[in-house]
N, C-alpha and C positions, 0 to 999 in steps of 0.2 A: 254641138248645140249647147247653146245656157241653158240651163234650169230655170224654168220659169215660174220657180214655188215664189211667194212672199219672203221664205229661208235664205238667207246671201251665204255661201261660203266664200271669204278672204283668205286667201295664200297673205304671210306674214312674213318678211324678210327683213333681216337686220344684215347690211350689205356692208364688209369692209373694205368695199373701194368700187368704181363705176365697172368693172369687169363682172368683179362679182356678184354685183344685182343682172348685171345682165345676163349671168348665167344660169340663175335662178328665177327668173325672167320668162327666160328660155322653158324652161317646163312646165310652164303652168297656161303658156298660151294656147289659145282653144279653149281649157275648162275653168278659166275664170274671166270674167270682165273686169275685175277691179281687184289690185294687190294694195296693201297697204305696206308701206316703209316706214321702218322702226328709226327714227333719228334722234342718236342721244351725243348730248356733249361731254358728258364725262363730271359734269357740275351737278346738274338735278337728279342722274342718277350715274352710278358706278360706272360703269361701260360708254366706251367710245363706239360709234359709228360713223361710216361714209356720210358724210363729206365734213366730219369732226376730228376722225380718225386719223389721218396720215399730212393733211396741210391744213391752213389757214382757209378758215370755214370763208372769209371774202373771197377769195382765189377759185372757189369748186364751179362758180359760176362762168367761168372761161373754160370749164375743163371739156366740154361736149356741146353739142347740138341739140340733142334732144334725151329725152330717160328712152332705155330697150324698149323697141316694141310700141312705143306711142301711139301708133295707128290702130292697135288692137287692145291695150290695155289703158285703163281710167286706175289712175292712182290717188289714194290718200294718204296723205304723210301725218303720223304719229308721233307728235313733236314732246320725246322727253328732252327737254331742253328748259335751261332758266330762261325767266321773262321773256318766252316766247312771241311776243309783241312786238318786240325790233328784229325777229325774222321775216317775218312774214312777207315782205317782197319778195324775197329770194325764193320762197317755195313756191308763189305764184310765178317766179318766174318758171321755174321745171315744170310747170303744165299742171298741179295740184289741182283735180276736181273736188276734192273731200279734204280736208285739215282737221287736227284733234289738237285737245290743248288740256292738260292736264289741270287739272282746279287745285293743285298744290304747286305748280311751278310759279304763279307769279300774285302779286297782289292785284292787278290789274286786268284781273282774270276778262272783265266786261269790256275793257277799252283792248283788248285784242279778238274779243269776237265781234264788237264795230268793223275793226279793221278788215277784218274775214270778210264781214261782210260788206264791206264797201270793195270788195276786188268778188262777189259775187261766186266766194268755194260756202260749198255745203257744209256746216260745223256741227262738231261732236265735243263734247266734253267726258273727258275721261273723269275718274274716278277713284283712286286708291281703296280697297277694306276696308282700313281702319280710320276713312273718312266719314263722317256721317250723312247720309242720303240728303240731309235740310241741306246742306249747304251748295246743293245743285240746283234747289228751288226758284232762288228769285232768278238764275238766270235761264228757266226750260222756253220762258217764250223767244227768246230771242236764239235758239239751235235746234239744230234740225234733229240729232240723235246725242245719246248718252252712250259712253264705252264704259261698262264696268272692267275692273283688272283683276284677273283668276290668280294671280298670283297673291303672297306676301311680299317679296322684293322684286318690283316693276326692274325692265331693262335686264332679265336675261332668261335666254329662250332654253327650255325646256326643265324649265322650275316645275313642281309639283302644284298639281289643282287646289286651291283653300276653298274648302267648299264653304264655307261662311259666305260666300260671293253670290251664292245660293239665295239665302233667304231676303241679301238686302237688292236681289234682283225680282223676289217675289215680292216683297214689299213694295219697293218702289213701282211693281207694274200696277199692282190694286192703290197707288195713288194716283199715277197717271198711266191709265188705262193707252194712250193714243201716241204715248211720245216711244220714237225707234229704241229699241235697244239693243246695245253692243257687245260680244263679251272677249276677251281681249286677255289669253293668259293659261296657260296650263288643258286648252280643249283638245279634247281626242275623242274615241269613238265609243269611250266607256263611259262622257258624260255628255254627249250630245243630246239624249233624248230630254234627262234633269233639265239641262238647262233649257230647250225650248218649252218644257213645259209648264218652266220660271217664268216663261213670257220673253226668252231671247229671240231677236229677227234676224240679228248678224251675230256669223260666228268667226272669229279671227283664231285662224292655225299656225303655226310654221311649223314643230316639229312634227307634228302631226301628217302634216304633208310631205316636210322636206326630206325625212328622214328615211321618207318610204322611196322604194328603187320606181313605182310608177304612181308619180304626183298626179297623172288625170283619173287612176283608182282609187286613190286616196280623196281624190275632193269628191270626185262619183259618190265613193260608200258613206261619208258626211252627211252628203245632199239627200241620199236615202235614209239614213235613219235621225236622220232632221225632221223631215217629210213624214216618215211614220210614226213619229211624235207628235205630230200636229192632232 
């Protein structure tokens, strides 16, 4: 059974090649409804991922049928990628119910969350530290939620907590009280409670989960001390 709190726990997978999301995939189904995929090209930030990784990012689109598990899991794709704006077909094509879109990869941050939204995915905008919280302003009406990044250097999984991520998640929620927010980097179960009581609704793990030999106890004791945070 889902957890039915307002709290989402997200399983985070940064997959280097279609086996290995599916094996990852693989254990988390049942205790989550929704994974998010890390996809970086190697330009916006440091690290390659599936389907940047190993061929020509036009070619991944003949590689399969469908992402693991389709019928049981809703995915959001995490697009550290430059000017994410001419991918966007392609992620609708794999079935994307949620899309992110970092407010440092492109200049035309607005004319790719038109695009989201005219293929009708739920949009987040993510957010680096040592970006300033104004500059997510003039675009909150037009997306659904905001992803802060727990890290200092976005795109690699099990970097350390910056807790500065903290306060400009406390801020930003005593401005806008009503918009979702994400947090996306360095969580585990030492700072689950801080941060929902920052005002976080969603919490994005990977090593947090992946690293544990049973990923549905690992998203379990999140969801509980999320919960006893509230």
């Amino acid at each position: 059974m889902f957890n039915q709190s307002n709290i989402e726990i997200i399983p985070a997978v940064m997959p280097r090649s279609l086996n290995d999301l599916e094996e990852h995939i693989s254990r988390v189904v049942g205790s989550a409804p929704l994974v998010q995929i890390d996809v970086m090209d190697g330009v916006f930030v440091r690290g390659k991922t599936w389907p940047y990784i190993s061929f020509d990012a036009k070619a991944f689109e003949f590689e399969f049928e469908g992402l693991p598990h389709w019928e049981d899991i809703d995915y959001e794709f995490d697009l550290m990628i430059k000017n994410p704006e001419k991918e966007i077909d392609r992620f609708v094509m794999l079935g994307a119910s949620r899309i992110i879109f970092h407010i440092e990869s492109t200049d035309k941050i607005g004319e790719a969350i038109k695009l989201a939204r005219e293929k009708d995915l739920e949009v987040g905008l993510a957010i680096n530290i040592d970006t300033p919280n104004e500059t997510l302003e003039e675009f909150i009406p037009d997306i659904d939620f905001v992803q802060f990044m727990g890290i200092a250097t976005i795109g690699l999984q099990g970097e350390p907590f910056d807790k500065r991520v903290v306060e400009k998640i406390s801020s930003f929620r005593k401005k806008f009280p009503d918009v979702i927010i994400s947090i996306d980097g360095g969580v585990g179960m030492e700072n689950v409670s801080e941060l929902v009581k920052a005002g976080v609704d969603r919490l994005v793990a990977g090593s947090a989960i992946f690293k544990n030999e049973n990923t549905h106890g690992a998203i379990g004791d999140l969801y509980n001390t999320a919960n006893n945070a509230i």
